[in-house]
C-alpha positions as CSV (number, residue, x, y, z in Angstrom):
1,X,1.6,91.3,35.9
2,X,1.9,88.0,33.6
3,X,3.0,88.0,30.3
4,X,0.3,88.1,27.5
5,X,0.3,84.9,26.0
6,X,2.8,83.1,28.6
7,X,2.9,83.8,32.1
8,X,6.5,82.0,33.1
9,X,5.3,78.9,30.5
10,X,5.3,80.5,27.3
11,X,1.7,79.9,25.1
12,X,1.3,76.1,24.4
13,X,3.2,75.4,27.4
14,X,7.0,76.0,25.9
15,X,6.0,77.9,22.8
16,X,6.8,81.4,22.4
17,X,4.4,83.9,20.1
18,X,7.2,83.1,17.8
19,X,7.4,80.1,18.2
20,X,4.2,79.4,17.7
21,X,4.0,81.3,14.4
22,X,7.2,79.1,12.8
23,X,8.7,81.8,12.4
24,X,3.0,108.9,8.7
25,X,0.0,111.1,9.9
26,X,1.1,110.4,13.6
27,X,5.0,111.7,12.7
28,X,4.6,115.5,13.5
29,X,3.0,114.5,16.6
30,X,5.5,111.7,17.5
31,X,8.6,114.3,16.7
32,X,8.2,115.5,20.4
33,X,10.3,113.4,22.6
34,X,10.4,113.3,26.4
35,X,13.0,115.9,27.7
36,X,15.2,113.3,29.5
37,X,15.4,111.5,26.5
38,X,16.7,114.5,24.5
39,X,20.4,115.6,24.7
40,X,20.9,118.5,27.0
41,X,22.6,119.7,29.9
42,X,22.6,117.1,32.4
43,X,20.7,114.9,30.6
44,X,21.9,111.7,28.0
45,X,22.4,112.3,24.6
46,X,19.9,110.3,22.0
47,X,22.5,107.8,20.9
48,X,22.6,106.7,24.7
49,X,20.5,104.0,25.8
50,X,16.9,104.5,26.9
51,X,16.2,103.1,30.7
52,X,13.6,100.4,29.9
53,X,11.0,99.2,32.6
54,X,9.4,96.1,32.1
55,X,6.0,94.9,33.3
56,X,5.0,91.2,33.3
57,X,8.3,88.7,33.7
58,X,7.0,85.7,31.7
59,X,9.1,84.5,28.8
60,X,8.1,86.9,26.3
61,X,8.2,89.8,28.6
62,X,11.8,88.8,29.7
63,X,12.6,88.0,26.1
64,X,11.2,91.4,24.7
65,X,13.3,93.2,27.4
66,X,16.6,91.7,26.6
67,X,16.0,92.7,22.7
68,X,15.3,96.0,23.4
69,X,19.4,95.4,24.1
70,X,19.0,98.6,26.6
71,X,19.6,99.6,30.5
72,X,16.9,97.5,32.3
73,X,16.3,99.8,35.4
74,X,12.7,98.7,36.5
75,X,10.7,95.9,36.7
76,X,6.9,94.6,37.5
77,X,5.2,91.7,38.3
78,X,2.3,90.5,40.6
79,X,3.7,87.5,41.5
80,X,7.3,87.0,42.2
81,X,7.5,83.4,43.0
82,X,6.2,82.6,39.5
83,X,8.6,85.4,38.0
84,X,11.2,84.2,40.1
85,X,13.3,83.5,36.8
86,X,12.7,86.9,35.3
87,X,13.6,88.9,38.6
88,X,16.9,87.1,39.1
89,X,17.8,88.0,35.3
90,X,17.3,91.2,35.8
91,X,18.5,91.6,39.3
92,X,20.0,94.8,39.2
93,X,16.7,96.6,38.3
94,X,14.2,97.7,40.8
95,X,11.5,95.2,41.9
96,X,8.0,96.3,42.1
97,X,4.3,94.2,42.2
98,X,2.2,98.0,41.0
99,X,3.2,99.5,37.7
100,X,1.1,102.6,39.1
101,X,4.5,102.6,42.5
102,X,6.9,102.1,39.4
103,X,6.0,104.7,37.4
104,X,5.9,106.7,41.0
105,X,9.3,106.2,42.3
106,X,11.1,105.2,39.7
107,X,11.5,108.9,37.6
108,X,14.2,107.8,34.9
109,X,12.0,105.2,33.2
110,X,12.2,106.1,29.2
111,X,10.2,103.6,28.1
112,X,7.8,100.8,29.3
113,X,7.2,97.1,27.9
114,X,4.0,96.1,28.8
115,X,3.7,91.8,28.5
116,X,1.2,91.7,31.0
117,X,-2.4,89.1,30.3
118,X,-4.4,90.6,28.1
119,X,-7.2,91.9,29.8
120,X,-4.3,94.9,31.6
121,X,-2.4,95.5,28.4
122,X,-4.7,98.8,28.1
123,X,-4.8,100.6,31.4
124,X,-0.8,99.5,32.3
125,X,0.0,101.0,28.7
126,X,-2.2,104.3,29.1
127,X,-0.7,104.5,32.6
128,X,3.0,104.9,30.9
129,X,1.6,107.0,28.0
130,X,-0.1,109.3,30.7
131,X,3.9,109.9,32.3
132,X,5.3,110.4,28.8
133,X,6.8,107.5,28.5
134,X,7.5,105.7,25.2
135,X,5.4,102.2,25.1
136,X,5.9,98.7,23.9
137,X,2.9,96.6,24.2
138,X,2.7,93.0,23.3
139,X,-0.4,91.8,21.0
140,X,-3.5,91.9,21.3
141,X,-2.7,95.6,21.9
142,X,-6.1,95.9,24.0
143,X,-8.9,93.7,25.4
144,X,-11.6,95.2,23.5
145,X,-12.2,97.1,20.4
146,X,-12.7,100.7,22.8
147,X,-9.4,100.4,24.6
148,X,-7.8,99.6,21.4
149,X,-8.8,103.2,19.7
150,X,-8.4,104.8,23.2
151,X,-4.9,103.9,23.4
152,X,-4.3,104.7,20.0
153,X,-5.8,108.0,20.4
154,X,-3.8,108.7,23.8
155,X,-0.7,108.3,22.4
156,X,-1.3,110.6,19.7
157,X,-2.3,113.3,21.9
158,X,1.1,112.4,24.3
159,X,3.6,112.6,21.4
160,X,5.3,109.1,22.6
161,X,6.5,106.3,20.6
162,X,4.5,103.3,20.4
163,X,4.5,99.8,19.0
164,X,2.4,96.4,19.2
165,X,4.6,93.4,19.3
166,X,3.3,91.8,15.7
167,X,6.6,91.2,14.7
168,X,5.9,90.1,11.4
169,X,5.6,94.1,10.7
170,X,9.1,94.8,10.9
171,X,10.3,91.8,8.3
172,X,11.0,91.3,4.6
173,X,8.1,88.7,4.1
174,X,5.3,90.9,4.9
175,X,7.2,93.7,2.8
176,X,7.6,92.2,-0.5
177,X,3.9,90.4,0.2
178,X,3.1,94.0,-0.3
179,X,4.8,94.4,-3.2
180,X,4.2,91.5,-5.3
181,X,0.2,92.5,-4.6
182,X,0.6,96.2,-5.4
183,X,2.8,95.3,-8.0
184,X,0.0,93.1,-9.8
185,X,1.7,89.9,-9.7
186,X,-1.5,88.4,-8.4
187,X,-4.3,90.4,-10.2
188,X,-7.5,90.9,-8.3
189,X,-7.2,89.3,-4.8
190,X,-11.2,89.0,-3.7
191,X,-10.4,85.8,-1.4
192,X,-7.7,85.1,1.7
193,X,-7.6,82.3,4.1
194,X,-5.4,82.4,6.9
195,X,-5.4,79.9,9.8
196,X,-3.8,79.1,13.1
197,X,-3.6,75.9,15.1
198,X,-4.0,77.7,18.3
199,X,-5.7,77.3,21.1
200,X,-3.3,75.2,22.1
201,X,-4.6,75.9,25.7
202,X,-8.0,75.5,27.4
203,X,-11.2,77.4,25.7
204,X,-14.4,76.2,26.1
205,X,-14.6,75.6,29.8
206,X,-17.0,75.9,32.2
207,X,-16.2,78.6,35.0
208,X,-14.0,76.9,38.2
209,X,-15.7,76.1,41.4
210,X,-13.2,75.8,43.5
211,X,-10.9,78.6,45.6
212,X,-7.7,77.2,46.5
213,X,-6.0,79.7,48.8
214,X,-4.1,82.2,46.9
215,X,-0.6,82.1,46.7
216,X,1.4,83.9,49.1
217,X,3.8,86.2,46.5
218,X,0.8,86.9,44.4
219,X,-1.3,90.3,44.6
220,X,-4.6,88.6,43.2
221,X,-6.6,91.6,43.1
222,X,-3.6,93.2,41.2
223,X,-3.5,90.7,39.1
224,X,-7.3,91.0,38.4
225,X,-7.0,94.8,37.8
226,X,-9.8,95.8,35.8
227,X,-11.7,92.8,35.7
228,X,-14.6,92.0,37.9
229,X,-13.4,90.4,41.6
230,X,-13.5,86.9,41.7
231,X,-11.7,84.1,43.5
232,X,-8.0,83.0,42.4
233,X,-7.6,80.0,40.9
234,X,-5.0,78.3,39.1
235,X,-7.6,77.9,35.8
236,X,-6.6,81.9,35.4
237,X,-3.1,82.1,36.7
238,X,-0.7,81.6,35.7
239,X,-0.7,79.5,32.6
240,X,-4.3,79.6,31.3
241,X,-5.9,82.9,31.1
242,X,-5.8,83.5,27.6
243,X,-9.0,81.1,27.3
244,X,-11.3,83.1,29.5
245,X,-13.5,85.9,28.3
246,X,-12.7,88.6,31.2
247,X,-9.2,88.2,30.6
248,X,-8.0,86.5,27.7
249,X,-9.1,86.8,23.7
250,X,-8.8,83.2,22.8
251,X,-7.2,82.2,19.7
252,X,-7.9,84.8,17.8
253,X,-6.9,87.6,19.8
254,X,-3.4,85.7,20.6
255,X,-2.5,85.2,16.9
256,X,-4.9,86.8,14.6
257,X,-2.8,90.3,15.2
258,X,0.2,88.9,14.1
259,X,-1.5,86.6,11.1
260,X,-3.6,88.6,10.5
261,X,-1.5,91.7,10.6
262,X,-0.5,90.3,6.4
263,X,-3.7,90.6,4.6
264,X,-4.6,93.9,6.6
265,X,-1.6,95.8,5.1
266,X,-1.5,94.2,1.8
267,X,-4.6,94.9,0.9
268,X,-5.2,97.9,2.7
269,X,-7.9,96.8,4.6
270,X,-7.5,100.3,6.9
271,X,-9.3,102.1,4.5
272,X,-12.3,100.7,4.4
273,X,-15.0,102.7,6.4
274,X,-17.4,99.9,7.1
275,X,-16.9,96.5,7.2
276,X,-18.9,92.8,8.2
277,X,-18.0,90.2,10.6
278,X,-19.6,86.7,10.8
279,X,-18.5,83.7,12.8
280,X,-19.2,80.6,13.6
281,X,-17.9,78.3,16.5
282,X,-18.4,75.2,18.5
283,X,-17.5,75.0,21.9
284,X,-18.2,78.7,23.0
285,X,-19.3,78.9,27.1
286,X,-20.4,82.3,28.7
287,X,-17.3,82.0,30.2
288,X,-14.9,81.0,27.9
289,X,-13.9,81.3,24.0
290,X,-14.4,78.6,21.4
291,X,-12.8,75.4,21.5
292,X,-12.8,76.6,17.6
293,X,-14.0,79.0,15.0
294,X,-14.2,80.1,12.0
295,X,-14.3,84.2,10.7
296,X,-15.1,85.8,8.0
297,X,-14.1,89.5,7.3
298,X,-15.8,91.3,4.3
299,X,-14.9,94.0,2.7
300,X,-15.7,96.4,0.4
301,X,-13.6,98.2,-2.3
302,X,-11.2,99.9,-1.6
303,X,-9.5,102.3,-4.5
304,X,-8.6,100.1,-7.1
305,X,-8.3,97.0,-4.7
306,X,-11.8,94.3,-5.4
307,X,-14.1,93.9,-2.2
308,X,-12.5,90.8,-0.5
309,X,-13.5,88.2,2.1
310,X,-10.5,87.1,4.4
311,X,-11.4,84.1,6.4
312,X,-9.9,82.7,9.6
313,X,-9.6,79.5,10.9
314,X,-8.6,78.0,14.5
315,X,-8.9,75.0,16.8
316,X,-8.1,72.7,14.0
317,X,-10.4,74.3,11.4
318,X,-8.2,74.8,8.3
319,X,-9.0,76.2,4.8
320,X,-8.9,73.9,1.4
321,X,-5.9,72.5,0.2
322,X,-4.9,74.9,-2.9
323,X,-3.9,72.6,-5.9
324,X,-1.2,74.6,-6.6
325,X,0.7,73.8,-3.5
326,X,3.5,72.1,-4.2
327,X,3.5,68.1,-3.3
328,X,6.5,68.2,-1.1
329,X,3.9,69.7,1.4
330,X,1.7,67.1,2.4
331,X,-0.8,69.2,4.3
332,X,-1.0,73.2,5.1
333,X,0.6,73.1,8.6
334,X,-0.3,74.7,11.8
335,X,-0.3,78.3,10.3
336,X,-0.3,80.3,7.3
337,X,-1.9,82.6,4.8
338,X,-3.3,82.0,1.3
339,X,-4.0,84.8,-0.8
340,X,-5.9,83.6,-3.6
341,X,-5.2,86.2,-6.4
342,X,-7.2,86.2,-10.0
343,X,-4.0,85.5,-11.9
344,X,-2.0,83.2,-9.3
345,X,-2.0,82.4,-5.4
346,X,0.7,83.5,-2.8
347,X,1.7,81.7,0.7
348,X,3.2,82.5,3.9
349,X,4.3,81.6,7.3
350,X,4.6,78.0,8.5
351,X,2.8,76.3,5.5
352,X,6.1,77.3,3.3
353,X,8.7,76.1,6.5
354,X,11.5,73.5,4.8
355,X,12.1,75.4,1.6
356,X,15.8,75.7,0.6
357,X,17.7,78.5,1.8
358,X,17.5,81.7,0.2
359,X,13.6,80.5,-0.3
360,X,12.2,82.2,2.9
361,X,9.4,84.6,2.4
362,X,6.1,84.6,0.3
363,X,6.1,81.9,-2.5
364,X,3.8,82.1,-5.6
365,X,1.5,79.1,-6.4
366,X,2.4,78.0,-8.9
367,X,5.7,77.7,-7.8
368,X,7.8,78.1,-11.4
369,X,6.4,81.7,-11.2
370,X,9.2,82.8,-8.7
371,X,11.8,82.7,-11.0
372,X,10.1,85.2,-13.3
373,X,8.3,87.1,-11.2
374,X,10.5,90.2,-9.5
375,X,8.5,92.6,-8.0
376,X,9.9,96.1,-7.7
377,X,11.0,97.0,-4.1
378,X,8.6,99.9,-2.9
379,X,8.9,99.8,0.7
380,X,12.1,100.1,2.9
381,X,13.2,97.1,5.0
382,X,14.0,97.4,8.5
383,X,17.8,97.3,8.6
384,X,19.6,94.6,11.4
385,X,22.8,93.1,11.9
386,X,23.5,89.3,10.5
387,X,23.0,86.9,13.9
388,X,19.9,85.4,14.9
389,X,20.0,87.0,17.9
390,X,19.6,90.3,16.7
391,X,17.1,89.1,13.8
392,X,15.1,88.2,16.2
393,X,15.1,91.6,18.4
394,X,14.7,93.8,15.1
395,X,10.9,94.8,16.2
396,X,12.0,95.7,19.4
397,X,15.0,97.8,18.6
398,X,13.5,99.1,15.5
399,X,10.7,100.6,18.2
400,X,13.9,101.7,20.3
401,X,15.7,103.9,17.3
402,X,12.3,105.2,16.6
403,X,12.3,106.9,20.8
404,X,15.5,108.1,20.3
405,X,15.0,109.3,16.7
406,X,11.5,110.8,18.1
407,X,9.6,109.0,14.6
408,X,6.9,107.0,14.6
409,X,7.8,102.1,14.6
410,X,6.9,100.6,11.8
411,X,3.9,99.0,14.3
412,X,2.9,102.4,16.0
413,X,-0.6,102.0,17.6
414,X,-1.9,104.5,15.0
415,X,-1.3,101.5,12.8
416,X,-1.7,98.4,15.3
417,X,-4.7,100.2,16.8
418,X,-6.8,99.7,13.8
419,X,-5.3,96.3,12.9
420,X,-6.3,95.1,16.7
421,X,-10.2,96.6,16.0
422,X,-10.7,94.6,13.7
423,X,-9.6,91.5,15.0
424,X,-11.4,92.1,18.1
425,X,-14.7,92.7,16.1
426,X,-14.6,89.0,15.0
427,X,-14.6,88.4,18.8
428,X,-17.5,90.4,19.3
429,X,-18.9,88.5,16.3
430,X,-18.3,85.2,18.2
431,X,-20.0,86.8,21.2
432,X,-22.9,88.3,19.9
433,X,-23.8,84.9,17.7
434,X,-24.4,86.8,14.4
435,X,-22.9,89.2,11.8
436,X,-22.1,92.7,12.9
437,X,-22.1,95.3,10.5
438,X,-19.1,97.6,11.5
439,X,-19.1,101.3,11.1
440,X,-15.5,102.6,11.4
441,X,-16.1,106.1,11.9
442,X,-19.0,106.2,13.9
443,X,-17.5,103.3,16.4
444,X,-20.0,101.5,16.4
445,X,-22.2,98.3,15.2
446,X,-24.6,99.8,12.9
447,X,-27.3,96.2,12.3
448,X,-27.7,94.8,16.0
449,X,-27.5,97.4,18.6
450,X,-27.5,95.0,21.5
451,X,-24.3,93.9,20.4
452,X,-22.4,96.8,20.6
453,X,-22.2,96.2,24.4
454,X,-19.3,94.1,23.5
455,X,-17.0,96.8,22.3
456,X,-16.6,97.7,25.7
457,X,-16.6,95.7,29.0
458,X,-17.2,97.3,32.1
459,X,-14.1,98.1,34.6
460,X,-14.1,97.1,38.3
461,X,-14.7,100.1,40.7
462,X,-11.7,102.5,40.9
463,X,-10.0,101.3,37.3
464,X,-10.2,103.9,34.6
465,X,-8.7,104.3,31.2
């Protein structure tokens, strides 16, 4: 299987995910470990490495692997001329093309990292959960709003350890974001924009015509999986799928879980029971996503936090300049988030990249409030050695304590599940062509019925979930 965002190429062509950024209820349940994880006779104790199986060998599949910084013993792709790279890095592992033969012959898999397109990040992932194994799973964490509570809800029942690659979840930034809102540094927040400058690859096309012969080391129909049959063609695999409907979820599936992923803890966004989703884009085909778009997300109250609107933007789309931004920036770069608070206005991601050192993290607007403005630390960081290298892999290896230590990732799919729904609603927003009025608890669209066909697509005959 391909990697979620990057195939061999990473997303852009040569970006990574983080490149292109710049940068408890589940715990009795996930205290059950499996038995050959466990100390025990024969078996390895918990401080020992986990045996990790990988599936999908693009860049951030091979990269998530090696930061896991554990015994590689499997791994699974559909195409092995195209994960040539990732097979020969890994070459004392075992080589499959079907996850399902893996997790057959291969009985001393731990854990599983699933960096597969999106469209098989579900059924791979529920596969693994299914055999007890812990599971990594790159964002989007599903296709569609249904497999994303499915998953979440399998996993719970299994007792394994799960996270969703958002690693922005594991940081500082998005941690003292937290607290400087909670803290009431900002006052009310009723307003956020956040914006990406993806797609960076094709969206808006018209379906291909042509069928090229497939190539001879790929398992098309494999690579398909649950998605209706078709004939291959190099628009899909293995660089551009993310732009398609069946098997990608555009630029707002690729990034909005990690962007996204800020505003939805800070402001607690989970706990609202119902919730509206209205877009509007140009370029949308019945094949394909938007060449660009624009999202709003509208809550209500929530405790003591105001109702809010949180607005995306992609394809070029980007909100108003704030006129606190400091004049070294001359424009609000490729990514970002403002939260735009009653008494001031807080930034992150790439539209604060070149501050001084010591200056990473959410700044205030305006920007002589930092030096007064200390908000009390209320949430514990995720601990990591100094060295990029293992900055870097602190999502991953905080996901591999957490199967040893039989706990629950900072990003388990009890939390990413609900992040990825509502994400994927402004999908389904796009799709349907008008606002969707979303009822949490009832999983469902509660003011156009039609559209609710978009929570969940139809698998091909003899794929289940």
């Amino acid at each position: 299987m391909r990697n979620r965002k990057t195939d061999t190429s990473p997303a852009g062509r040569g970006l990574s995910r983080r490149q292109l950024l710049g940068g408890a209820s589940a715990a009795a349940a996930f205290a059950v470990v499996p038995g050959h994880v466990l100390g025990g006779k024969g078996r390895k104790a918990p401080s020992d490495k986990l045996n990790v199986a990988g599936v999908g060998l693009g860049i951030q599949g091979c990269e998530s692997l090696e930061n896991c910084g554990e015994n590689v013993v499997a791994v699974c792709d559909v195409d092995w001329q195209v994960a040539a790279e990732g097979l020969k890095r890994f070459g004392k592992a075992a080589k499959f093309k079907d996850y399902r033969r893996m997790l057959d012959k291969q009985r001393d898999i731990d854990a599983v990292v699933v960096s597969t397109p999106d469209h098989t990040h579900a059924v791979v992932a529920a596969e693994a959960i299914r055999r007890g194994k812990h599971v990594y799973v790159q964002p989007p964490l599903a296709h569609d709003v249904w497999e994303a509570r499915r998953l979440a809800t399998l996993a719970r029942e299994a007792g394994v350890v799960t996270q969703m690659g958002n690693e922005s979840h594991s940081g500082p930034d998005i941690r003292k974001a937290c607290e400087y809102v909670w803290g009431g540094t900002l006052g009310a927040v009723r307003e956020v924009h956040c914006w990406t400058n993806a797609p960076c690859w094709p969206q808006g096309m018209a379906r291909p015509k042509a069928a090229p012969p497939v190539p001879p080391k790929l398992d098309w129909d494999l690579w398909l999986g649950p998605a209706a049959r078709r004939p291959y063609s190099p628009a899909y695999h293995p660089f551009d799928w993310r732009g398609w409907v069946d098997f990608g979820t555009g630029a707002l599936g690729a990034m909005g879980t990690d962007l996204l992923n800020a505003p939805f803890w800070v402001l607690k966004l989970g706990e609202a029971e119902t919730f509206t989703v209205e877009a509007d884009s140009t370029g949308t085909t019945p094949a394909a996503w938007p060449t660009s778009s624009t999202v709003r997300f509208r809550f209500p109250a929530r405790g003591e936090m105001p109702p809010v609107t949180v607005t995306w933007f992609d394809g070029g789309r980007k909100p108003p300049r704030p006129a606190e931004l400091p004049a070294t920036r001359k424009h609000v770069g490729g990514s970002g988030i403002f939260f735009l608070g009653e008494k001031c206005k807080m930034a992150m991601g790439a539209v604060i990249a070149g501050t001084r050192a010591g200056q990473a993290g959410p700044r205030l607007m305006p920007e002589a409030l930092m030096a007064s403005a200390k908000p009390k630390q209320t949430i514990p960081r995720v601990k990591f050695d100094r060295g990029m290298w293992v900055q870097r892999s602190r999502h991953e290896r905080e996901w591999v304590a957490a199967c040893k230590k039989g706990r629950p990732p900072c990003a388990s799919f009890d939390t990413a599940g609900p992040l990825t729904e509502m994400v994927l609603l402004g999908n389904v927003a796009i799709l349907a062509g008008k606002p969707v009025e979303w009822d949490r608890k009832a999983m469902k669209i509660t003011n156009d019925p039609a559209a609710n066909r978009f929570l969940r697509r139809e698998y091909r005959k003899g794929w289940t979930l």
